[in-house]
C-alpha positions in Angstrom: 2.8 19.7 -32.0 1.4 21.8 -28.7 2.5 25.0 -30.7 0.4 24.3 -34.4 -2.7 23.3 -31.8 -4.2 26.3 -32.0 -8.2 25.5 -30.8 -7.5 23.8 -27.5 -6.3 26.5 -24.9 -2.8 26.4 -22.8 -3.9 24.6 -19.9 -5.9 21.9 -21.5 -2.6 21.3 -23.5 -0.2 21.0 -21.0 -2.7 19.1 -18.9 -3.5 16.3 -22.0 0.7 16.3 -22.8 1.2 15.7 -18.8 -1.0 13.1 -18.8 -0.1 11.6 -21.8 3.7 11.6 -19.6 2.7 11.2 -16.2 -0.9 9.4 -16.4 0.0 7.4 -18.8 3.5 6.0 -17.7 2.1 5.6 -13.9 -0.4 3.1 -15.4 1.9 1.2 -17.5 4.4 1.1 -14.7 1.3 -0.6 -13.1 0.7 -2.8 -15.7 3.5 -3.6 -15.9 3.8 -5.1 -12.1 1.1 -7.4 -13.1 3.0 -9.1 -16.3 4.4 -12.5 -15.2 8.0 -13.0 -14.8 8.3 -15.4 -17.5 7.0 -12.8 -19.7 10.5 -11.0 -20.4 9.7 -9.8 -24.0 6.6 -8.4 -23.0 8.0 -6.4 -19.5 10.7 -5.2 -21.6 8.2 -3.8 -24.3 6.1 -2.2 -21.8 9.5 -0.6 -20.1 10.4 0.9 -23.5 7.1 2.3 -23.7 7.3 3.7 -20.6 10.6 5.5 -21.3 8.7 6.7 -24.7 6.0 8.5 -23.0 8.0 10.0 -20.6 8.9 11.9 -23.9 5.4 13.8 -23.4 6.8 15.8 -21.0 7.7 18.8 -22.8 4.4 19.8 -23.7 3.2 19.3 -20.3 5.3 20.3 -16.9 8.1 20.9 -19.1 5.9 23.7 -20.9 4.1 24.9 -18.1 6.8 26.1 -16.7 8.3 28.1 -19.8 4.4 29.8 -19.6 4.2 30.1 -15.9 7.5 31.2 -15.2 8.3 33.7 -18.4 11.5 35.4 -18.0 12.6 33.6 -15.2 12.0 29.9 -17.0 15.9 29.6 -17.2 15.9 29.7 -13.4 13.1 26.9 -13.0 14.5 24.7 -16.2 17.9 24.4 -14.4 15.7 23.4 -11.1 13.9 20.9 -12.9 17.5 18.9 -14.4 19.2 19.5 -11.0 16.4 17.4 -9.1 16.7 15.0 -12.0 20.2 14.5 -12.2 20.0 13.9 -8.0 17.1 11.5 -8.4 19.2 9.6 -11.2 22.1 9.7 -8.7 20.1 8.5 -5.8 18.1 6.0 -7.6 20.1 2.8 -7.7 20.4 3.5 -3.9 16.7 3.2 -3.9 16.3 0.2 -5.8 19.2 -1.7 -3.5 16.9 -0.9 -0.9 13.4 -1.7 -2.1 14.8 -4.8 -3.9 17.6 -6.1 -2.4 17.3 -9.7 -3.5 15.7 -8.9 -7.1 13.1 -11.2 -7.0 9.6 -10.4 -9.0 7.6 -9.9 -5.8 10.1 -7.3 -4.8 9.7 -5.5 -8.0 6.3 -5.9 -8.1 5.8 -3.7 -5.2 8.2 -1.1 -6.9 6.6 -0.7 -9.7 3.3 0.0 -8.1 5.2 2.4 -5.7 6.3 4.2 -8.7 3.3 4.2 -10.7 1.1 5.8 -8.3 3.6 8.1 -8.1 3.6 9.1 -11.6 -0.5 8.8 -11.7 -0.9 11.1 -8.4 1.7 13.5 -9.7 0.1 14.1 -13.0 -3.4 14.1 -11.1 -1.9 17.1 -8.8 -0.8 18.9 -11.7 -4.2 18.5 -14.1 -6.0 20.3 -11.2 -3.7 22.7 -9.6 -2.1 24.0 -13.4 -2.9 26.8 -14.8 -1.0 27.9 -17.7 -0.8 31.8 -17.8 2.3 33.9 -16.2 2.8 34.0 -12.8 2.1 37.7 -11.0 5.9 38.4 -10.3 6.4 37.8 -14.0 4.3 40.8 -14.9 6.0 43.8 -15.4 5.5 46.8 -12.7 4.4 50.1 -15.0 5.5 51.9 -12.1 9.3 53.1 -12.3 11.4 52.3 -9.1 12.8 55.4 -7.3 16.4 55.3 -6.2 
């Protein structure tokens, strides 16, 4: 969809995709915090549509870094599912900790944790992106001497 989009620039894309990711899964991992417990159809709803937006992320940081990075992109992709195969790993770890005793006030504090997360990430990246190849992926016109 990002590639046939041909009237909005490469920043604004990646920065509407992002948010569409980040933003928007921060808030409903927020909303979500505020859902009574007795509402299980309803949390598990908002859950899935978390995971679904999450989806968004190949047109935003996802695609950044394929425009930021160029040549190299191999070397930052492989970054990018490295720290998320150790977050997966460390993760349950995480949980045990934060919620030991599973109740809904221990969540609830969770879920805000990790929504302002996701909402202060996504705000980082819509103001610090900019979506055109990095200097060091330029290529030097100037022949190196041996």
């Amino acid at each position: 969809m990002s590639d046939v989009w041909t009237s909005v620039n490469e920043t604004n894309k990646v920065r509407l995709f992002n948010s569409l990711s980040l933003g928007v899964a921060g808030i409903i991992c927020i909303s979500t915090a505020f859902v009574p417990a007795e509402n299980q159809v309803v949390c598990a709803l908002l859950i899935t549509l978390l995971q679904g937006t999450i989806g968004f992320n190949a047109g935003g940081f996802n695609r950044a870094a394929v425009i930021v990075a160029r040549q190299h992109a191999h070397l930052l992709l492989t970054c990018f599912g490295l720290i998320v195969t150790f977050v997966t790993l460390i993760q349950p770890f995480i949980v045990q900790i934060v919620v030991p005793d599973h109740t809904w006030n221990q969540w609830f504090y969770l879920l805000i944790g990790h929504g302002l997360v996701l909402f202060t990430a996504n705000l980082i990246f819509c103001f610090t992106i900019k979506a055109k190849p990095a200097a060091f992926t330029l290529k030097s016109s100037t022949p190196i001497k041996s």
